[in-house]
Legacy VTK file of the C-alpha trace (Angstrom):
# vtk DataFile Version 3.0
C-alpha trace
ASCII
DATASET POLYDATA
POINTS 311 float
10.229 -28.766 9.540
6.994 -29.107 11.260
5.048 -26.288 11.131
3.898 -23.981 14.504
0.353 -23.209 15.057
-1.597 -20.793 16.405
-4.888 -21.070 17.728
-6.258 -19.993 14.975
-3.701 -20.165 12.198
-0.473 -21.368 10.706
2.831 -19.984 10.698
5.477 -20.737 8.704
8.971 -20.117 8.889
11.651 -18.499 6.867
9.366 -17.646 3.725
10.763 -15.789 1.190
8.783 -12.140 0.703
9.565 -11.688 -2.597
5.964 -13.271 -3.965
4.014 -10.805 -1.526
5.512 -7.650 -3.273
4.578 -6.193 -6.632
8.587 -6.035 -7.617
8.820 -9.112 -6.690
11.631 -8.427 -4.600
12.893 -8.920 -0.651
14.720 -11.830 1.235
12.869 -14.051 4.022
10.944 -13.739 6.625
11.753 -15.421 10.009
8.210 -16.172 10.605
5.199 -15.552 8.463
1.360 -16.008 9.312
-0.983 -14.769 7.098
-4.044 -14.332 8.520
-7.620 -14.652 6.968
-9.925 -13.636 10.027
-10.152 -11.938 13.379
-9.188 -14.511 15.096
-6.369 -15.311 13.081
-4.517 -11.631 13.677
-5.164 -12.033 17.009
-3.695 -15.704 17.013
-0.902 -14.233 14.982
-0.095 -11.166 17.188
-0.055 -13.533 20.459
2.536 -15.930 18.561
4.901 -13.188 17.970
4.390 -11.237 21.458
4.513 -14.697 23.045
7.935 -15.503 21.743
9.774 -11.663 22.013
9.558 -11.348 18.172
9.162 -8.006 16.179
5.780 -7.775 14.491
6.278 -6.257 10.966
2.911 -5.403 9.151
2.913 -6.060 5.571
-0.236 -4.839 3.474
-0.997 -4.876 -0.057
3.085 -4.864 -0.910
2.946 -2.002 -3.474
4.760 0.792 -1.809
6.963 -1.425 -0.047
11.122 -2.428 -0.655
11.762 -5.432 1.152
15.873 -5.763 1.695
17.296 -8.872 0.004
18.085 -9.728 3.600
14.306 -10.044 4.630
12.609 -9.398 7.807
13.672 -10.520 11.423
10.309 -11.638 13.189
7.178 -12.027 12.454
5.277 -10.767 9.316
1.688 -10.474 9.183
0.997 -10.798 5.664
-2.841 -9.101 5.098
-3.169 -10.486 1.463
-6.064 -12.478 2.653
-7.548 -10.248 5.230
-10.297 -9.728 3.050
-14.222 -9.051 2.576
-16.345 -5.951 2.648
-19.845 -5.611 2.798
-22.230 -2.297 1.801
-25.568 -0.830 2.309
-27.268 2.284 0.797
-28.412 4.255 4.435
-29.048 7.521 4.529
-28.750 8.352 1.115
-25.139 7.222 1.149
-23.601 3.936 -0.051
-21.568 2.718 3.015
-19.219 0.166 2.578
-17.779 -1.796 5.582
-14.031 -3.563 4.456
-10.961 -5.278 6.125
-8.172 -3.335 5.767
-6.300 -6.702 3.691
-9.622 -6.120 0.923
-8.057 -5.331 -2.452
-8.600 -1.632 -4.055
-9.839 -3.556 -6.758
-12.701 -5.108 -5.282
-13.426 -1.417 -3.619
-13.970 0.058 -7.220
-15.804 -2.974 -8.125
-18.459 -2.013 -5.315
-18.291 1.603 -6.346
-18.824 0.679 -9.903
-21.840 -1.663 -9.557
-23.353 1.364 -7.678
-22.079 3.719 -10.812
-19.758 5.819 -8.383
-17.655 8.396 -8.624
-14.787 7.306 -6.047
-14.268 4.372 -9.183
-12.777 6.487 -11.371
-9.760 7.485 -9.231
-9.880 3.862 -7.617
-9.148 2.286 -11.117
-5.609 3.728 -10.893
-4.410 2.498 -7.382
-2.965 -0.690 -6.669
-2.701 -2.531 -3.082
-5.263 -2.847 0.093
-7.649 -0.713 1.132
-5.791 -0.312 4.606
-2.746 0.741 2.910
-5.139 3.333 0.859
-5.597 4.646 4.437
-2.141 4.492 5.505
-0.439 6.413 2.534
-4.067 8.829 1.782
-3.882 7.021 -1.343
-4.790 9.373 -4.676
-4.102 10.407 -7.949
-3.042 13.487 -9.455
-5.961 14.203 -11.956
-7.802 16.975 -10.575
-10.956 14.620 -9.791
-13.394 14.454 -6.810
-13.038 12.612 -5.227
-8.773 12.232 -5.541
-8.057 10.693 -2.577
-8.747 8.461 0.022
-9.970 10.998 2.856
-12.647 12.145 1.072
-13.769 8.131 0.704
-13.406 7.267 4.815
-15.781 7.698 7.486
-13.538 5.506 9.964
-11.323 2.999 10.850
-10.970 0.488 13.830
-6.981 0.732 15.027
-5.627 -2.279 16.815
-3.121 -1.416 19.350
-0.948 -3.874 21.069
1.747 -4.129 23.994
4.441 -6.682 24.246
2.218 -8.471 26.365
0.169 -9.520 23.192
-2.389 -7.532 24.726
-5.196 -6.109 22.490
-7.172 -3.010 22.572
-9.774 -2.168 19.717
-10.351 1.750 19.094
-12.672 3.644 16.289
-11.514 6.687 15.228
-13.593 8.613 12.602
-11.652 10.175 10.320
-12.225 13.666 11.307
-9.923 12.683 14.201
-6.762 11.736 11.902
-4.088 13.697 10.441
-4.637 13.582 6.821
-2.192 15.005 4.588
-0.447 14.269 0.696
0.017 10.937 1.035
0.058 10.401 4.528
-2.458 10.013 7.174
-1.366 9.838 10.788
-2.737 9.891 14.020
-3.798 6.273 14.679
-0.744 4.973 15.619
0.253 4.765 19.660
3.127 6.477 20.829
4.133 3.324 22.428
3.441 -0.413 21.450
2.243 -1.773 18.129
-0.789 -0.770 15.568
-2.469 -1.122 12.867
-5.450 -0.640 10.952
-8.333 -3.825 10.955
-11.557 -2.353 9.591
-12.346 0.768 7.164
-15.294 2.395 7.035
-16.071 4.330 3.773
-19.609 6.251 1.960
-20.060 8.298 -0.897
-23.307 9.947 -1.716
-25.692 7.754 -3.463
-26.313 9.183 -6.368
-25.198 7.168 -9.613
-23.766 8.222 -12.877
-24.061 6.612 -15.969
-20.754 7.926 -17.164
-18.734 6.213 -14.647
-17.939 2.751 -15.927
-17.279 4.766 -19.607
-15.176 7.188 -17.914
-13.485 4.459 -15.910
-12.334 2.407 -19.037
-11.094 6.112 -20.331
-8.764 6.062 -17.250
-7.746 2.634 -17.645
-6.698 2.877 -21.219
-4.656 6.346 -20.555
-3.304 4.323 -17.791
-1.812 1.345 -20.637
-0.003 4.128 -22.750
1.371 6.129 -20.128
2.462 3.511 -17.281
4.332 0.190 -17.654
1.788 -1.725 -16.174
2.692 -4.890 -17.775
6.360 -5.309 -15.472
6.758 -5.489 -11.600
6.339 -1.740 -10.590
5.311 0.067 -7.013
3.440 2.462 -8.797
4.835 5.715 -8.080
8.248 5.834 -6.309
8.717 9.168 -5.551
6.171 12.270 -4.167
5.530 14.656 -6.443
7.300 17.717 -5.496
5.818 21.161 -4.680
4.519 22.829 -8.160
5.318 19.789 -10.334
5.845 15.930 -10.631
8.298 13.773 -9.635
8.243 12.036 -13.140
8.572 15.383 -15.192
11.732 16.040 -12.931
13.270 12.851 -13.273
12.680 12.918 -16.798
14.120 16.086 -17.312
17.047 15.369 -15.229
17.718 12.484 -17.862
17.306 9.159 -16.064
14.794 7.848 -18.461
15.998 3.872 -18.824
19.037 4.431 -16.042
19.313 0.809 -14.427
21.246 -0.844 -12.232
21.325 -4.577 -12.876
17.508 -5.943 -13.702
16.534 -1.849 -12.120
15.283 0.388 -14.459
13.786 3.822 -14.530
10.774 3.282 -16.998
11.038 4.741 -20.165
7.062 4.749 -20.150
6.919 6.967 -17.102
10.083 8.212 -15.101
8.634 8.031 -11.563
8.103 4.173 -12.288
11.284 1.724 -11.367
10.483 -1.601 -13.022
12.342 -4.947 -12.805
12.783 -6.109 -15.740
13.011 -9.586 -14.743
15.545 -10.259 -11.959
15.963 -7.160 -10.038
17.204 -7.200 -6.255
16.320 -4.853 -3.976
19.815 -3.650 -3.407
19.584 -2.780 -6.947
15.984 -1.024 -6.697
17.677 1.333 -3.810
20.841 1.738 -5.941
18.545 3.390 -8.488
16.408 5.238 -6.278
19.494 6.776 -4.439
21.211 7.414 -8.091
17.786 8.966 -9.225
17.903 10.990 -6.171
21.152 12.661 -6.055
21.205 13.532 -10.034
17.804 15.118 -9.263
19.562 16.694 -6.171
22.613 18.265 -8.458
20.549 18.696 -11.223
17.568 20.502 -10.279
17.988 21.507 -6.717
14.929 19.394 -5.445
15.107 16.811 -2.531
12.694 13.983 -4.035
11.244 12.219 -1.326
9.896 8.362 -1.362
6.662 7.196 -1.296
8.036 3.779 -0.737
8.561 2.285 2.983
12.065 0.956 2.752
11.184 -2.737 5.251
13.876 -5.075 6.603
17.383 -4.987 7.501
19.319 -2.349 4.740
22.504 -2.044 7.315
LINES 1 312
311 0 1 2 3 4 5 6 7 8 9 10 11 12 13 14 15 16 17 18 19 20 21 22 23 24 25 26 27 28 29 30 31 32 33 34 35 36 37 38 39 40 41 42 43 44 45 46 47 48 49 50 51 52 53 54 55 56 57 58 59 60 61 62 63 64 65 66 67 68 69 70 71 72 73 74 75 76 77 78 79 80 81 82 83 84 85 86 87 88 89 90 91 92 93 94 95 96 97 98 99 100 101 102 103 104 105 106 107 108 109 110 111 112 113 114 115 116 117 118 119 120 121 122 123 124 125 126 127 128 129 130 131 132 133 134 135 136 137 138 139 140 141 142 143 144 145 146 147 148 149 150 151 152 153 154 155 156 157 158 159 160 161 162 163 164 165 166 167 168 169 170 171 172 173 174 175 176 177 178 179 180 181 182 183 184 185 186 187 188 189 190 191 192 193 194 195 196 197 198 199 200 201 202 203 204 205 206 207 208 209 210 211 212 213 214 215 216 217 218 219 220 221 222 223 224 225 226 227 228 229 230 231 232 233 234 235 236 237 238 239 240 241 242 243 244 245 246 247 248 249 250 251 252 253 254 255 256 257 258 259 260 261 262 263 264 265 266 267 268 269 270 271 272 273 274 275 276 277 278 279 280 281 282 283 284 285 286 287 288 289 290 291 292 293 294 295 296 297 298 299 300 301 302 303 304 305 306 307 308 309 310
């Protein structure tokens, strides 16, 4: 089938999703472009708004369950919506990224500079615009923790069905941060999403860091099952305590469902151990959920976003 075009890039249709995860699960998409400029997420945005499509946003794909029935529409994979460039100004090391740039090339640049924000950057998979998105962190009582006290700004993207585009910068005094969660750059009506992230930390390097970064790394190896398909942490950490101490104490350490498993590493990790579905990831989650619910009392909520049709 030939493929469409865009102005500026190529779409393809009915791509399977399951690659652009890290469990390596999720059905097709109708469309997929994934753009690698500017000019190609605008090219991409027209196509879909052009044709009546929905436009589904797809980041980093480590907090995300894809259905085994995939996505109707357009995806905008951001995978290679990359590059960032930094300065020291003012004191400060300020680091300019598109919101598709990897975490891992964030610490990289924090590291080079001997950085603190590295430390707690070593831990975190995905993009940097999903670091936004989610307020990204870790639960080591380090500074910083989290990704609002990394951000200076970020430049929203809003949309109508029209295909129409309108560029905003918000600094991040202006957003809604909370655990896990930032809000307040989305519209109330149309379509957005984060392009550009502006971040700084003071500029003031210690030699500890890439030591103390290798320390986190290697905890990291003997406490999380980092060598199968994971999303990282499935579930928020409840009020007072963590979602993997309650799970684990609620006895679903190595409950699975088909190739779905509750780590026995770490019991807020669900790992497929080699041909999971996603039907079977949720059939865990929910299981994991209502023992935890009968159990212990406690409503664990998801850090995942559940995307595609689950009806």
């Amino acid at each position: 089938m030939k493929e469409p075009t865009t102005q500026a890039a190529v779409v393809r249709e009915n791509v399977r999703l399951s690659p652009y995860t890290s469990w390596l699960v999720g059905g097709p998409a109708d469309f997929l472009v994934e753009p690698q400029s500017e000019e190609d997420l605008s090219a991409g945005i027209a196509f879909g708004c052009e044709r009546g499509l929905p436009i589904t946003i797809l980041g980093g794909g480590t907090n995300v369950l894809i259905s085994d029935k995939g996505i109707r529409g357009l995806v905008i994979a951001l995978k290679k919506f990359s590059g960032l460039s930094a300065e020291v100004r003012d004191g400060r090391l300020s680091i300019e990224a598109l919101s598709g740039t990897s975490k891992s090339e964030l610490l990289k640049t924090f590291l080079k500079n001997k950085l603190e924000p590295a430390i707690f950057l070593a831990g975190l998979p995905g993009d940097v615009g999903g670091g936004v998105v989610m307020n990204a962190g870790i639960g080591e009582m380090l500074k910083p923790r989290e990704f609002v006290e990394i951000t200076d700004a970020v430049e929203v993207w809003n949309w109508n069905s029209d295909g129409q585009i309108q560029k905003k910068k918000m600094l991040a005094r202006e957003l809604t941060w909370s655990y896990r969660h930032c809000e307040g750059w989305r519209e109330a009506a149309g379509a957005s999403l984060i392009a550009k992230v502006w971040m700084s930390w003071p500029h003031e390097p210690k030699e500890d860091v890439l030591s103390r970064v290798r320390s986190a790394n290697q905890v990291r190896l003997t406490k999380q099952p980092l060598d199968m398909p994971s999303c990282g942490s499935v579930f928020v950490n409840p009020p007072g305590t963590s979602a993997g101490r309650v799970v684990e104490a609620a006895g679903l350490k190595g409950f699975a469902v088909g190739g779905a498993k509750v780590s026995e590493k770490h019991a807020n990790f669900i790992v497929n151990t080699g041909a999971a579905t996603a039907s079977e990831i949720a059939q865990v989650i929910r299981h994991v959920q209502k023992t935890v619910r009968e159990k212990a009392g406690i409503e664990l909520k998801t850090e995942v976003v559940w995307l595609g049709d689950w009806a």
